[in-house]
FIMI-68231 format. One record per residue: residue number from 0; z, y, x of N, C-alpha, C in turn. Coordinates in Angstrom, 3 decimals, always signed. Layout:
BEGIN
 tinu      n.z      n.y      n.x     ca.z     ca.y     ca.x      c.z      c.y      c.x
  NUM        Z        Y        X        Z        Y        X        Z        Y        X
...
***
This chain:
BEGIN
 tinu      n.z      n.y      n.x     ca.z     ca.y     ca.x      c.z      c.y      c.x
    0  -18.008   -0.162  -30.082  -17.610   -1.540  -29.823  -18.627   -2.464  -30.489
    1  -19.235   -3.246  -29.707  -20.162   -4.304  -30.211  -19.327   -5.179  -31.714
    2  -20.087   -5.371  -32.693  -19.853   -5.766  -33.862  -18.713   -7.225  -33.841
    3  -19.507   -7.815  -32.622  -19.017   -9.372  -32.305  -17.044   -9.259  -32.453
    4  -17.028   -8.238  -31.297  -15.462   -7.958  -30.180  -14.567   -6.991  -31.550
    5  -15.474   -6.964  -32.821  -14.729   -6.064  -33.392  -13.925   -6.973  -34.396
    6  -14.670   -8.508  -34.384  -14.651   -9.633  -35.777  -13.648  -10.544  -34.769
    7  -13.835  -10.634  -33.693  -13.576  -12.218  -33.021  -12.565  -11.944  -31.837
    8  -11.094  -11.667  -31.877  -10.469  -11.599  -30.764   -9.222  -12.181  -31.260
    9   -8.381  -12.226  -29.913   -7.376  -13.223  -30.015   -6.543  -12.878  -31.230
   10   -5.795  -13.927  -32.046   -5.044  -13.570  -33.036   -5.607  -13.165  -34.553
   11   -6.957  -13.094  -34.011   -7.787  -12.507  -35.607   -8.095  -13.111  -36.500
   12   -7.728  -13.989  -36.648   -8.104  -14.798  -37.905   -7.133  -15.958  -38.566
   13   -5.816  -15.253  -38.959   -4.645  -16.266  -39.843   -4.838  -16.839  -40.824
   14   -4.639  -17.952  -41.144   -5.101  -18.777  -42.125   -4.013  -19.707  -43.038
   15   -4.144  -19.178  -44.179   -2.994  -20.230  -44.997   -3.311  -21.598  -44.726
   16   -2.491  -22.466  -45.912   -2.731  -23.565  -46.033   -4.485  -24.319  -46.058
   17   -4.452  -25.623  -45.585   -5.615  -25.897  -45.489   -5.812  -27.232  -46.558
   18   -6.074  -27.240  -47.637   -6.218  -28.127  -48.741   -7.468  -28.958  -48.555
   19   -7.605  -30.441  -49.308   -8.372  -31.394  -49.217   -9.269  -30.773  -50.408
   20  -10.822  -31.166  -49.941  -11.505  -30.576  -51.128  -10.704  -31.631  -52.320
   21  -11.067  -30.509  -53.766  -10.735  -30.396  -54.620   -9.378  -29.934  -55.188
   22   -8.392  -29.642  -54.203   -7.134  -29.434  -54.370   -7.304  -27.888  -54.201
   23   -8.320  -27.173  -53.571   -7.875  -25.688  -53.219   -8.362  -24.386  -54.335
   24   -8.656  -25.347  -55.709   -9.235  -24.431  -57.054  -10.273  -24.743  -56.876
   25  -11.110  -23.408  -57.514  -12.505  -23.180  -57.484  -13.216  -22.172  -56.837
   26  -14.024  -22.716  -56.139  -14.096  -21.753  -54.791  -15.367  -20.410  -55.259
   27  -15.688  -21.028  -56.719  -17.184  -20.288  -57.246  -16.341  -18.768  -58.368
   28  -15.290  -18.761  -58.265  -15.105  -17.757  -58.706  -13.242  -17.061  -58.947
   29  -13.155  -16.020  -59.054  -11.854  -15.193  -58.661  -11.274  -14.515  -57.759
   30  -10.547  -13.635  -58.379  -10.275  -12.380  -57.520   -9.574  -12.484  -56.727
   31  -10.483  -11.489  -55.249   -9.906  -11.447  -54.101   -9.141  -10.506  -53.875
   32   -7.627  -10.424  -53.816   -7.261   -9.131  -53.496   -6.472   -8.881  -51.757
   33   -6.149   -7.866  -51.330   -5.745   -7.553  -50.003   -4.752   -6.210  -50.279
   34   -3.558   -6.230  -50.188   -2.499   -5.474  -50.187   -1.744   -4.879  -48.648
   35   -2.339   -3.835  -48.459   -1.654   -3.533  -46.744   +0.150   -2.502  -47.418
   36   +1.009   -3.116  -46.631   +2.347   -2.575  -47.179   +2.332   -2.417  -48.467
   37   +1.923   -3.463  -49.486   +1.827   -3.064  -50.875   +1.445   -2.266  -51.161
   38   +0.252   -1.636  -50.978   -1.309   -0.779  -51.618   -1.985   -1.130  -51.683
   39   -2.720   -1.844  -52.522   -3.940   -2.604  -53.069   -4.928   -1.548  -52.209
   40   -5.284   -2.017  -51.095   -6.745   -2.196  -50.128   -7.904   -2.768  -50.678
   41   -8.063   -3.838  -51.183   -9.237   -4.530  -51.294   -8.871   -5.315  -52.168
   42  -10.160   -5.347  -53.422  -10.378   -6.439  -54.430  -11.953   -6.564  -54.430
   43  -12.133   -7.632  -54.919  -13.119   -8.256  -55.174  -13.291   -9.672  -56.215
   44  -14.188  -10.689  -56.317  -14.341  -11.401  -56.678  -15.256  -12.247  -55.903
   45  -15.285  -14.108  -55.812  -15.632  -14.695  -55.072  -16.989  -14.471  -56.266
   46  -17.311  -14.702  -57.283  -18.486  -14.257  -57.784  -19.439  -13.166  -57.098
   47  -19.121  -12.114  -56.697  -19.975  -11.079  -56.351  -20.159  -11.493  -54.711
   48  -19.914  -12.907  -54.392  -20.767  -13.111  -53.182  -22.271  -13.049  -53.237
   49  -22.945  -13.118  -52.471  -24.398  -13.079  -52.318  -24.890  -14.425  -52.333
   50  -24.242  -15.278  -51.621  -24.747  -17.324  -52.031  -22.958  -17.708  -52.139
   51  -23.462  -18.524  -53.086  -22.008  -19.282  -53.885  -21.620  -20.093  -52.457
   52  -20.169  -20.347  -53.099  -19.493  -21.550  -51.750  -20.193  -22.540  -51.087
   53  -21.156  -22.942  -52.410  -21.713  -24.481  -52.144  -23.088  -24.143  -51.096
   54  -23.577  -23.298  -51.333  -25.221  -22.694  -50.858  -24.296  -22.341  -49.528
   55  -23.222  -21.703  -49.085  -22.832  -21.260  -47.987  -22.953  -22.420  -46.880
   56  -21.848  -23.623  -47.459  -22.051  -24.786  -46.566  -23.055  -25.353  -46.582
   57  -24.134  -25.614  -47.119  -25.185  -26.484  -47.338  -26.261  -25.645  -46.253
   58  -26.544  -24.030  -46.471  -26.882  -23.775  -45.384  -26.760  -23.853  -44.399
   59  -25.351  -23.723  -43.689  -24.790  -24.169  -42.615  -24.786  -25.573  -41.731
   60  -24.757  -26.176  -42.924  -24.831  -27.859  -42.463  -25.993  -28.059  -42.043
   61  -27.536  -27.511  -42.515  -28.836  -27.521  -42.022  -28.823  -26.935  -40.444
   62  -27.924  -25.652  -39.995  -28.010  -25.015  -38.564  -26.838  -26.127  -37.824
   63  -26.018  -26.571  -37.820  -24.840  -26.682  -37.522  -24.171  -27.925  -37.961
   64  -23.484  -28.971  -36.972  -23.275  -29.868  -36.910  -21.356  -29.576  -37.959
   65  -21.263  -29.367  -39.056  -19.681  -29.475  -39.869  -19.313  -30.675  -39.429
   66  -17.722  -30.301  -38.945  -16.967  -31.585  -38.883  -15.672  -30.852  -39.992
   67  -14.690  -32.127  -39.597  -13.531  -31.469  -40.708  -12.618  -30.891  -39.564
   68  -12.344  -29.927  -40.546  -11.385  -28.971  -39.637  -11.753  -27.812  -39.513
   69  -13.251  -27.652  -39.663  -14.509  -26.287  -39.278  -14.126  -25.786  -40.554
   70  -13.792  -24.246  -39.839  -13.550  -23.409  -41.388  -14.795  -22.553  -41.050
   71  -14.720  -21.763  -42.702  -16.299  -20.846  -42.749  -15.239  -19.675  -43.201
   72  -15.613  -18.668  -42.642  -15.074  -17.771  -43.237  -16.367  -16.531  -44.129
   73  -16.425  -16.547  -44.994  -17.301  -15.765  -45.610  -17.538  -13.831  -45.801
   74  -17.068  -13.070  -45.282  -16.387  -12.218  -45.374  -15.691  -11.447  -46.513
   75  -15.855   -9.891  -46.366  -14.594   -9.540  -47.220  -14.934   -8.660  -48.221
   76  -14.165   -8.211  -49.242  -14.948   -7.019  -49.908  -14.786   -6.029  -49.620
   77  -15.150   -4.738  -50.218  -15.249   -3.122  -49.516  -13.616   -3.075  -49.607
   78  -13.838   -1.722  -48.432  -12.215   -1.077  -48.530  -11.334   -1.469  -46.998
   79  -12.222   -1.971  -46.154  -11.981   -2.513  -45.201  -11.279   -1.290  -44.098
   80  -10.208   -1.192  -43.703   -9.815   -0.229  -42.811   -8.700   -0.763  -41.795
   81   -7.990   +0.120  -40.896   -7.315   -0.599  -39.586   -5.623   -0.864  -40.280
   82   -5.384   -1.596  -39.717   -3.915   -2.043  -39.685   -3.442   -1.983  -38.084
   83   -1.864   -1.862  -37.853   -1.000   -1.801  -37.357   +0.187   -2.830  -36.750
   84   +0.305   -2.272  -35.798   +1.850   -3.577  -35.367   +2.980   -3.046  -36.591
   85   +3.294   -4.031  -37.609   +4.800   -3.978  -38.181   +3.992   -3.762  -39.842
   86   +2.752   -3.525  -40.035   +2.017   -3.731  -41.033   +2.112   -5.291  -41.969
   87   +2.562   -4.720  -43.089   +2.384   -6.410  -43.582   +1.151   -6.591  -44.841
   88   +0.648   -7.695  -44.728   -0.508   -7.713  -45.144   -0.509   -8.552  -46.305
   89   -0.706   -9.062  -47.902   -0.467  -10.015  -48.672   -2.109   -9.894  -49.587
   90   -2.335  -10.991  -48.838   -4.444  -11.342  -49.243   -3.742  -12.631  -50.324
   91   -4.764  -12.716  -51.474   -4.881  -13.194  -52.628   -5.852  -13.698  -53.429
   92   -6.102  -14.817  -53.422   -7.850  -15.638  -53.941   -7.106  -16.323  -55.008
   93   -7.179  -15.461  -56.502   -6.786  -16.054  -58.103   -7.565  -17.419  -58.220
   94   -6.508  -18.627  -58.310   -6.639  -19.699  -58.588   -6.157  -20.408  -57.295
   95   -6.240  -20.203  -56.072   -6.329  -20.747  -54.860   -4.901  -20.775  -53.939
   96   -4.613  -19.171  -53.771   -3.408  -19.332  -52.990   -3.256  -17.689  -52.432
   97   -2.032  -17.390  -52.037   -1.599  -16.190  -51.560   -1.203  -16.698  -50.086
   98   -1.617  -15.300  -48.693   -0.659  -15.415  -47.876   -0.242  -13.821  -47.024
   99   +0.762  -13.914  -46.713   +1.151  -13.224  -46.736   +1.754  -13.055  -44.998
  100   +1.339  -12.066  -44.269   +1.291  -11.592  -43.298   +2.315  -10.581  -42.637
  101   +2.776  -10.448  -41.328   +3.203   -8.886  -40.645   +2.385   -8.828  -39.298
  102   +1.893   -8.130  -39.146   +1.189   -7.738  -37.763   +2.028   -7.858  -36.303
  103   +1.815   -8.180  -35.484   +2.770   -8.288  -34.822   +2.594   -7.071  -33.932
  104   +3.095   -6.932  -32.407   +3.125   -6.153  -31.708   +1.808   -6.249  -30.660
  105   +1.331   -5.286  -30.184   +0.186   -5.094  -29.179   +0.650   -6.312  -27.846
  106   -0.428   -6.932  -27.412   -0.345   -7.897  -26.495   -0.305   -6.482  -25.415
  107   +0.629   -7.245  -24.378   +0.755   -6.041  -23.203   -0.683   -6.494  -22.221
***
């Protein structure tokens, strides 16, 4: 499966709350965690990105016209594997916000 169709299809990308800058913490550092049915899947830290929050948008803003509303999604840390219809999912960025997920059922 081409890389694209594996990142970008309907339903793929749920998103908590959407905060005004400065209200959503600090985006330069803390742990990311990802819990599938309560088994810690994935941790990380927004530190061990490769360019900080700020270098992310600033690059971007040079290719790409940002308006508000445009989210960036940066990706994820290791440990990445498949989930399920009835799977519940609870992702976690220390300082920022928790959300908390169930997979739904296969589109017919």
């Amino acid at each position: 499966m081409p890389w694209e169709r594996g990142k970008a299809f309907d339903a793929s990308a749920p998103c908590g709350p959407v905060y005004p800058k400065g209200m959503g913490g600090n985006p330069a550092k803390g742990v990311i965690t990802l819990a599938v049915n309560g088994v810690e899947a994935q941790r990380g830290n927004l530190e061990q990105l490769i360019w900080n929050v700020p270098e992310i948008v600033a690059n971007l803003s040079r290719q790409y016209e940002l308006k508000p509303g445009d989210l960036i999604f940066t990706g994820t840390p290791a440990g990445v594997g498949p989930v399920g219809p009835g799977d519940r999912l609870e992702g976690r960025i220390e300082g920022i916000g928790n959300l908390t997920l169930t997979i739904g059922p296969k589109a017919p």
